[in-house]
C-alpha positions as CSV (number, residue, x, y, z in Angstrom):
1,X,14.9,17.7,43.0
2,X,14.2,18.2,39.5
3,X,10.5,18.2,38.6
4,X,9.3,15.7,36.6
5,X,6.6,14.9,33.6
6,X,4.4,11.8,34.3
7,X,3.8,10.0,30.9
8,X,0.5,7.6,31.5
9,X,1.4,5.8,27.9
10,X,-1.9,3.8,28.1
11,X,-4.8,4.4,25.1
12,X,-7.3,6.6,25.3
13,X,-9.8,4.6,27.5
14,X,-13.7,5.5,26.7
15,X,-16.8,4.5,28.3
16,X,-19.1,2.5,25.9
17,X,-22.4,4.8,24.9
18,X,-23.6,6.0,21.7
19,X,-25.1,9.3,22.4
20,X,-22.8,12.9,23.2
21,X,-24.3,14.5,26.0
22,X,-25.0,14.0,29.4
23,X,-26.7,16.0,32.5
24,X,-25.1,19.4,32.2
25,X,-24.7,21.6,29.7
26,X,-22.4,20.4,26.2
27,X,-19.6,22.0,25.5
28,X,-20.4,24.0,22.8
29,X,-19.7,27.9,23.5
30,X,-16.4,27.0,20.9
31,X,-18.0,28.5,17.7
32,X,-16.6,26.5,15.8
33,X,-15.2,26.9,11.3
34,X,-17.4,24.5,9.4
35,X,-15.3,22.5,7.1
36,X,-12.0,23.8,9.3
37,X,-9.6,21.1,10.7
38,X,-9.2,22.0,14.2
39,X,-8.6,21.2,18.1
40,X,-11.0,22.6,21.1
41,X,-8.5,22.8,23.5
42,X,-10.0,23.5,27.0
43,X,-8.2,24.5,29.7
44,X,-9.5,23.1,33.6
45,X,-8.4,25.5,36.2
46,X,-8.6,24.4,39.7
47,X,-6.5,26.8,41.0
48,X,-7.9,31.0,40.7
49,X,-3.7,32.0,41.6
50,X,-3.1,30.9,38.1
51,X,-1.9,34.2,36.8
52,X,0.3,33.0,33.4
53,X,-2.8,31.8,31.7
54,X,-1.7,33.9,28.0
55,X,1.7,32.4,28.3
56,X,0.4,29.2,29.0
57,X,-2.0,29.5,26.1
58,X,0.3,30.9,23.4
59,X,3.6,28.5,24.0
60,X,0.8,25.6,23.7
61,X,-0.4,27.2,20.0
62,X,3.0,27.9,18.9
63,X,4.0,24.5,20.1
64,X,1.3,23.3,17.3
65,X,1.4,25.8,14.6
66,X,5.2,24.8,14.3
67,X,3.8,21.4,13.4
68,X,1.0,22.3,11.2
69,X,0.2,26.1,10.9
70,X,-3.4,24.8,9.0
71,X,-4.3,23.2,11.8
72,X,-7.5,25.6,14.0
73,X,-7.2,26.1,17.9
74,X,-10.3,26.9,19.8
75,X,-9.2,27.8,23.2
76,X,-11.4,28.0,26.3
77,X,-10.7,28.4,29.9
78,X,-12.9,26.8,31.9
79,X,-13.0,28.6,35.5
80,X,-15.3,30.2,38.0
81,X,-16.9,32.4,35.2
82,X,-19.1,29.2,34.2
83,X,-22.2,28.1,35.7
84,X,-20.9,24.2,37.2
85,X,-17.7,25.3,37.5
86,X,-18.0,24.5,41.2
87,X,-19.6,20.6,40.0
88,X,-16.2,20.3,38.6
89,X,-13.8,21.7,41.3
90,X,-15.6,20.2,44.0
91,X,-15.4,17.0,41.9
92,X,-11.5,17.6,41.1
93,X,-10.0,18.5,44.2
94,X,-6.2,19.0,44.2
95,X,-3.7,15.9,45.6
96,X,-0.7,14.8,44.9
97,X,-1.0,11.7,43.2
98,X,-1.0,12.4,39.7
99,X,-2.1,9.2,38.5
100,X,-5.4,9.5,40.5
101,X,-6.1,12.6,40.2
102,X,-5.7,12.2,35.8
103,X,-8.5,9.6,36.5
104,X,-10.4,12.0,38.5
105,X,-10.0,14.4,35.9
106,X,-11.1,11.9,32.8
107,X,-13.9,10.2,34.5
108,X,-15.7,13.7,35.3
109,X,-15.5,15.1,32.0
110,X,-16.5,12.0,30.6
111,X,-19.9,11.3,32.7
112,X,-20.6,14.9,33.3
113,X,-20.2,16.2,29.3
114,X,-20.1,13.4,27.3
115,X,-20.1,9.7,27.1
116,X,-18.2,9.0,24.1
117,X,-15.4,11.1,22.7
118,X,-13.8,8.8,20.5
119,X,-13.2,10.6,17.3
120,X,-14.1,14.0,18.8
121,X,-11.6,16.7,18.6
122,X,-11.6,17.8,21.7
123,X,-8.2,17.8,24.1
124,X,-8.7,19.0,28.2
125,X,-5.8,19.9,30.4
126,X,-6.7,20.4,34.1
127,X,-4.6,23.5,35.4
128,X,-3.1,23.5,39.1
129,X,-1.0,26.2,40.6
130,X,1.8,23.7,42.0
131,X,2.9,20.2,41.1
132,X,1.6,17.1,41.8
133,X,4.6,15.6,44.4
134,X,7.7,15.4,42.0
135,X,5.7,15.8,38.7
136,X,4.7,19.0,37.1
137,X,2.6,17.2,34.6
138,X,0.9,13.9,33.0
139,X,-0.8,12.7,30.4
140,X,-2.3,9.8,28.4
141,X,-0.2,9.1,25.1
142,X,-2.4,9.1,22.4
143,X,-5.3,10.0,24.4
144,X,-7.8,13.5,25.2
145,X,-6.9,14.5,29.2
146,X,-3.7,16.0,31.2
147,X,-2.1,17.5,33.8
148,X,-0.3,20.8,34.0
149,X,1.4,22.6,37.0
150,X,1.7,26.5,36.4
151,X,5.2,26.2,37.9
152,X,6.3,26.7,34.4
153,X,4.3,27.9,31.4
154,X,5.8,25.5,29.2
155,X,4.5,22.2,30.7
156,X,1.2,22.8,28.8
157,X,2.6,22.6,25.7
158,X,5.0,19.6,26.7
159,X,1.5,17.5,28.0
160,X,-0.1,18.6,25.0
161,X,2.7,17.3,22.7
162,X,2.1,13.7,24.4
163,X,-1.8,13.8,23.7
164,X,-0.8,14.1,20.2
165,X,1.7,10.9,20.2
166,X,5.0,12.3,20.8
167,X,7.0,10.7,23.0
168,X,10.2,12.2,25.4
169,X,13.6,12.6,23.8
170,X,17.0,14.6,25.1
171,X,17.7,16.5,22.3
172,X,19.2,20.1,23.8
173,X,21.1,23.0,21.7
174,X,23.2,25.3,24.3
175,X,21.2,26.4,27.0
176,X,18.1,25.0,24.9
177,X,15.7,21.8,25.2
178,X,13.0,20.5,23.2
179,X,9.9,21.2,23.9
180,X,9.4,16.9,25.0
181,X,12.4,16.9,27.0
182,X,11.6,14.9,30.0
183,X,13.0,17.3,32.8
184,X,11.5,20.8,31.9
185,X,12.3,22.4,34.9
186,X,16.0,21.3,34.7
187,X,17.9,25.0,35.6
188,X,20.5,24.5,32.5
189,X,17.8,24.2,30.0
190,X,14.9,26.1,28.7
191,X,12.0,24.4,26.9
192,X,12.0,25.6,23.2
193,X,7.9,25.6,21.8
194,X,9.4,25.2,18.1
195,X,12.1,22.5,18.4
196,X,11.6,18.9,17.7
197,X,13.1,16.3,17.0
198,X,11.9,14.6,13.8
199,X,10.3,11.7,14.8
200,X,7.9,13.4,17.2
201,X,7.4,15.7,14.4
202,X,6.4,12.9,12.0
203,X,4.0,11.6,14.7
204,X,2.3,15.0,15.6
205,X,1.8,16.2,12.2
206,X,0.6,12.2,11.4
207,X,-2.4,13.0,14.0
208,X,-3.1,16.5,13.4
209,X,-3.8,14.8,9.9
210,X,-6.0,12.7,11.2
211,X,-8.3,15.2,12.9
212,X,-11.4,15.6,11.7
213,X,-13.4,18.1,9.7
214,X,-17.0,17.4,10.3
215,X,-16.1,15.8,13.8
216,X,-20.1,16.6,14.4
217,X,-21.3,14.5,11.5
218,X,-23.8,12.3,10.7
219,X,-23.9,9.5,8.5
220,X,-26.9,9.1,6.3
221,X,-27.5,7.2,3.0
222,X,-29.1,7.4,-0.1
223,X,-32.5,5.9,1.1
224,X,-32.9,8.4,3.9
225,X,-35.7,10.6,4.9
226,X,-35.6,11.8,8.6
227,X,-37.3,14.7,10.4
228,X,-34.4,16.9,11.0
229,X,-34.2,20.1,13.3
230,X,-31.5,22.9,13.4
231,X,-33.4,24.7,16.3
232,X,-30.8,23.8,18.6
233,X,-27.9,22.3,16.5
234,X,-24.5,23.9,17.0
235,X,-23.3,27.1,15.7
236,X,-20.6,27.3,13.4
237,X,-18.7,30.3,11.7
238,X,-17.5,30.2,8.0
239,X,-20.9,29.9,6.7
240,X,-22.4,32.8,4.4
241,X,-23.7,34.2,8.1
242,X,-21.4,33.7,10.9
243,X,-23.0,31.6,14.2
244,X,-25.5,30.0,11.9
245,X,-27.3,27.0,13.3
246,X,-26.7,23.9,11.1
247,X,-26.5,20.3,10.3
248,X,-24.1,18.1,8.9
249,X,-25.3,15.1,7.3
250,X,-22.1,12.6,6.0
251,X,-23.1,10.6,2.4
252,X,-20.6,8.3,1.7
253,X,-20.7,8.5,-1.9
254,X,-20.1,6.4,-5.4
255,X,-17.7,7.3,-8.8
256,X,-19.9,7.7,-12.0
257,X,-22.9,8.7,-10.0
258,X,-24.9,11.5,-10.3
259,X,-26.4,13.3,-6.6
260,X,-29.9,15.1,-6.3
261,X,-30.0,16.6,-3.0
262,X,-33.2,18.5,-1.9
263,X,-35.1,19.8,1.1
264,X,-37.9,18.6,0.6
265,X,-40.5,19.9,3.5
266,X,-39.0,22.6,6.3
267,X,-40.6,25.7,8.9
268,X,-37.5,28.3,7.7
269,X,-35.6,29.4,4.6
270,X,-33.1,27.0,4.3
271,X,-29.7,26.9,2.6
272,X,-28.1,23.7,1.7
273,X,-24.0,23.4,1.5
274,X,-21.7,20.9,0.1
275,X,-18.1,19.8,0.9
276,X,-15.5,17.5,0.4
277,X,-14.0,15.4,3.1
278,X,-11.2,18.3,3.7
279,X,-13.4,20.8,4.3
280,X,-13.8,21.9,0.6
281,X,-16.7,23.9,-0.5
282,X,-18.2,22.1,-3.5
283,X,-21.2,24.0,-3.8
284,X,-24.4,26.1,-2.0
285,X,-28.1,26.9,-3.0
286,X,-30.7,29.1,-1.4
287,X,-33.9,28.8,-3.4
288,X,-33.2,26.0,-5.9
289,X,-35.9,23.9,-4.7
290,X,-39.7,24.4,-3.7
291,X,-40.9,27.6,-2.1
292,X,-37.6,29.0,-0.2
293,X,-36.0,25.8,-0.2
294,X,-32.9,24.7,-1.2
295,X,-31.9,22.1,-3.8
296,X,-28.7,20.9,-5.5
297,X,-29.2,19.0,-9.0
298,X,-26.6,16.8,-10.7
299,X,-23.9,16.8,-8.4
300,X,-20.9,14.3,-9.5
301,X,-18.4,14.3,-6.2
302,X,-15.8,12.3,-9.1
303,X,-13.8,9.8,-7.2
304,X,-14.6,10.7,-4.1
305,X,-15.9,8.8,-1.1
306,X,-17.6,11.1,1.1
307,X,-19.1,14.4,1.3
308,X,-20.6,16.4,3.6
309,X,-23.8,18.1,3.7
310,X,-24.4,21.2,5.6
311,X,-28.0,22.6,6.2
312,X,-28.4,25.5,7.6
313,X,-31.0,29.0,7.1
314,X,-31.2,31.9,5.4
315,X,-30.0,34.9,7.6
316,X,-29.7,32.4,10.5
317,X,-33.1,30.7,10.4
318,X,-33.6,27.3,11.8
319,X,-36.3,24.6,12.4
320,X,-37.5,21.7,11.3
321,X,-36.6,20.2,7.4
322,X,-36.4,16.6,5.5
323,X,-34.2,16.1,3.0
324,X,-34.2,13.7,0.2
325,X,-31.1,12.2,-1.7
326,X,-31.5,10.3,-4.8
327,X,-28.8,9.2,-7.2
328,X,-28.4,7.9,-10.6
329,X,-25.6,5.8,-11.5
330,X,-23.5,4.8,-14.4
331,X,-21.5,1.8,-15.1
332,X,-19.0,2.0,-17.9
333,X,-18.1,-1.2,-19.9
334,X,-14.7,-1.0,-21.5
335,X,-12.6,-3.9,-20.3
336,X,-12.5,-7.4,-22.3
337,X,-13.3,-9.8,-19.7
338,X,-16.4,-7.8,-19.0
339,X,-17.2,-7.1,-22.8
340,X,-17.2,-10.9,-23.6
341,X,-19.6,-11.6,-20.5
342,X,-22.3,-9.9,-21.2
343,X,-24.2,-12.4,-22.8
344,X,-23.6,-15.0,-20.4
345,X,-25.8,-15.7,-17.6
346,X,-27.7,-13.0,-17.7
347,X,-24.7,-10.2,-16.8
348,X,-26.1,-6.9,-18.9
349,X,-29.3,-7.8,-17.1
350,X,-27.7,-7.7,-13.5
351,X,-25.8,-5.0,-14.6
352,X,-28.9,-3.0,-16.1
353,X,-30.6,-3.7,-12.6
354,X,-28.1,-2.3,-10.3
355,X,-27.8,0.7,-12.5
356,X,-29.8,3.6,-14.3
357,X,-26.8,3.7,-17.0
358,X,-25.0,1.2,-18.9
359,X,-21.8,2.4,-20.8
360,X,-20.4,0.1,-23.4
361,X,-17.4,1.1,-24.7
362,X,-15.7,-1.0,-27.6
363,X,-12.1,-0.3,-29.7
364,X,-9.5,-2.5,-31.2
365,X,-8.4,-5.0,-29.3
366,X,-11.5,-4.7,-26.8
367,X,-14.6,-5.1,-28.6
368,X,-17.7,-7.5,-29.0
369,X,-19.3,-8.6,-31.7
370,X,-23.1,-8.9,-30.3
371,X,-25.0,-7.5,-28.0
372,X,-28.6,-8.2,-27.0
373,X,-30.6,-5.6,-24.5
374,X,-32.8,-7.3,-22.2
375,X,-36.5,-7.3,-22.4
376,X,-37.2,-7.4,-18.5
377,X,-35.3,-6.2,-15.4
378,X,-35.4,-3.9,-12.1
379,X,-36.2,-0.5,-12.3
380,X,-38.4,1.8,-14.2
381,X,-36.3,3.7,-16.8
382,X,-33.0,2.7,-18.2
383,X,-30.2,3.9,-20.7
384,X,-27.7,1.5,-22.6
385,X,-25.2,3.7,-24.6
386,X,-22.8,2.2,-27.3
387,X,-19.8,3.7,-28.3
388,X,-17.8,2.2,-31.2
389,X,-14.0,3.1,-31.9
390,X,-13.4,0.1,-33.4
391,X,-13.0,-1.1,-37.2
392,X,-15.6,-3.4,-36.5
393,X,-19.0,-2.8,-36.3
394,X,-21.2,-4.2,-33.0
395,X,-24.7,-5.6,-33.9
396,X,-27.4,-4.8,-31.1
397,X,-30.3,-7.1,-30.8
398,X,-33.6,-5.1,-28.8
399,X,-36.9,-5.8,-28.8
400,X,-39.8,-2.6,-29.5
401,X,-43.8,-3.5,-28.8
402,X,-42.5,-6.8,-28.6
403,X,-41.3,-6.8,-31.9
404,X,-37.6,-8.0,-32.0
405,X,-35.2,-5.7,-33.9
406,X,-31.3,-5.1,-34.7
407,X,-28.5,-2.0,-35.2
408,X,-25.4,-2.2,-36.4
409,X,-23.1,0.5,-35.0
410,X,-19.9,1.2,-36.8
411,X,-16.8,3.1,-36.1
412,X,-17.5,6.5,-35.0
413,X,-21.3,6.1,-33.5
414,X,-22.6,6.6,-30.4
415,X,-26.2,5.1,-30.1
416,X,-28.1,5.7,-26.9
417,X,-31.0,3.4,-25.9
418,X,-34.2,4.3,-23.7
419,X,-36.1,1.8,-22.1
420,X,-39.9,3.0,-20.5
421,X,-41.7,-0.1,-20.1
422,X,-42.6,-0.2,-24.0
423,X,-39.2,-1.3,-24.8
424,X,-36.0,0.1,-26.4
425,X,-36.3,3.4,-28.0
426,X,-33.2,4.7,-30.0
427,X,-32.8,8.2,-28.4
């Protein structure tokens, strides 16, 4: 009888919580590359006759790399080196119903480890020497848990390819199958790591795109001001020291805006990273701000929507720290329907509130005749710049010490205007 691969195609199912870990250790020994897209594959043995554990291991990663080579693989075999290995095998006992036993599997991971791995990058194969009745693996389509026999080193790779949303096909070549062909211990065949067929390529390389960078992130905004710790945050690699304690703080951020980002108060040397949502280092400081702490001034992130912020300590220091984020934002005016608002019901004003700069931009074709700044509105300082590229001039109506006054601008100017509380000030 030929064995079989058991495809559970149901979504990944996750127990509702909101916080990672549970009553035994995490699993963090994976060091892993800040900023790095990557998998923690760990590997469940229940079974200490497993004795093919590289092959396993390396058909699996070429199976992968063959998809995307960018993509990093943390391995870790999980086995009677760790200290609740015997919670798990005790927990995970060996039958022959697959279905059951991929249940078993799922449910102890998630209750004993962690509550909620939705979004996490982590993927778990339990290990057994021989097959579960016919089948010599299963998995969940789409989802983070499987099954794998040793009975051939390539079933790893074949479970693994399902996890990642690739589905069976027959494609052979000679005495050659792919590597999701359904019977893999069919005599005539051998499972090939690096052949696909293209629409299981498409969808593996579709959610090896979707894998996170900062899959340990937390989101933050612009008002925030926590009491942070790196004392026992997770160790990462790629940093400028190697298994550095840090934090990653997510800002989802604005075009036209200008970041300040500043450590405020800590116990350690800090040193405070930046990166873009692909893992990009946009910048690093040490000392920028008081004392030994670090500080990053006038930070524009362009059109980007997030970035990532990475604090960590000099030489591997940690502790406690608050950080402080403030921003200072610029709208630019150069469309018509905008341009020939602004004096209506009270736009420049609203416009003025919601932002420390105004940009008014005017040139043939999209220009204004008249402009009046405002004598009251949100905030404490302001800026309203004007710059003319038209063949018209633009008159601008402000008021000084309450004292009303006028500028015409004319082709060519730029005019910049500071408000204090005193009124407009030509800068």
């Amino acid at each position: 009888m030929n064995k079989k691969i058991l495809l559970l195609c149901i979504s990944f199912f996750c127990l509702a919580s909101t916080n990672a870990y549970s009553k035994f250790a995490d699993l963090s020994r994976i060091t892993p590359t800040i900023g790095k897209q990557s998998i923690n594959l760990w590997f469940w043995k229940i079974a200490s006759t497993i004795d093919d554990q590289d092959d396993i291991e390396n058909n699996l990663l070429d199976t992968i790399s063959s998809v995307d080579p960018n993509v990093k693989i943390y391995v870790h075999w999980f086995d009677s080196n760790d200290e609740y290995y015997w919670f798990f095998y005790n927990a995970n006992r060996k039958n022959d119903i697959p279905s059951f036993q991929l249940r078993l599997f799922r449910n102890y991971v998630l209750s004993s480890y962690y509550l909620n791995a939705v979004g996490h990058n982590d993927y778990h194969i339990l290990v057994a020497e021989d097959k579960w009745g016919d089948y010599s693996g299963v998995a969940y389509l789409r989802g983070h848990f499987s099954l794998s026999s040793d009975d051939n080193e390539k079933i790893a790779a074949h479970v693994m390819g399902h996890m990642l949303n690739a589905q069976h096909n027959y494609d052979t070549s000679w005495f050659s199958a792919s590597i999701m062909y359904p019977h893999p211990s069919y005599w005539l065949y051998t499972l090939q790591t690096k052949f696909w067929n293209s629409d299981n390529q498409h969808s593996v390389g579709r959610t090896l795109k979707k894998l996170k960078h900062f899959p340990d992130s937390k989101l933050i905004d612009i008002e925030y001001l926590g009491d942070d710790s790196t004392k026992n945050a997770k160790k990462y690699n790629g940093l400028k020291w190697d298994e550095s304690r840090a934090n990653i703080h997510k800002l989802l951020v604005e075009k036209n805006t200008i970041y300040d980002i500043t450590i405020i108060q800590a116990d350690f040397d800090t040193y405070l990273y930046v990166y873009d949502k692909d893992g990009n280092l946009l910048d690093k400081n040490d000392d920028g701000g008081p004392g030994s702490w670090s500080k990053l001034e006038h930070q524009d992130f362009g059109s980007a929507k997030e970035v990532y912020l990475v604090v960590s300590g000099y030489k591997r220091a940690s502790g406690e720290y608050k950080i402080r984020l403030t921003d200072y934002k610029t709208l630019i005016i150069e469309d018509s329907d905008t341009l020939s608002s602004l004096g209506e019901n009270n736009n420049l004003r609203n416009f003025i509130n919601l932002n420390n700069k105004v940009w008014i931009k005017v040139h043939n074709g999209i220009w204004v005749g008249e402009i009046t700044l405002p004598q009251r509105f949100l905030g404490k300082k302001r800026k309203v710049t004007l710059t003319v590229d038209s063949r018209w001039p633009v008159k601008v109506i402000f008021t000084v010490n309450r004292i009303k006054k006028s500028r015409i601008v004319s082709q060519g100017e730029e005019i910049t205007w500071v408000n204090t509380g005193d009124g407009w000030l030509i800068k």
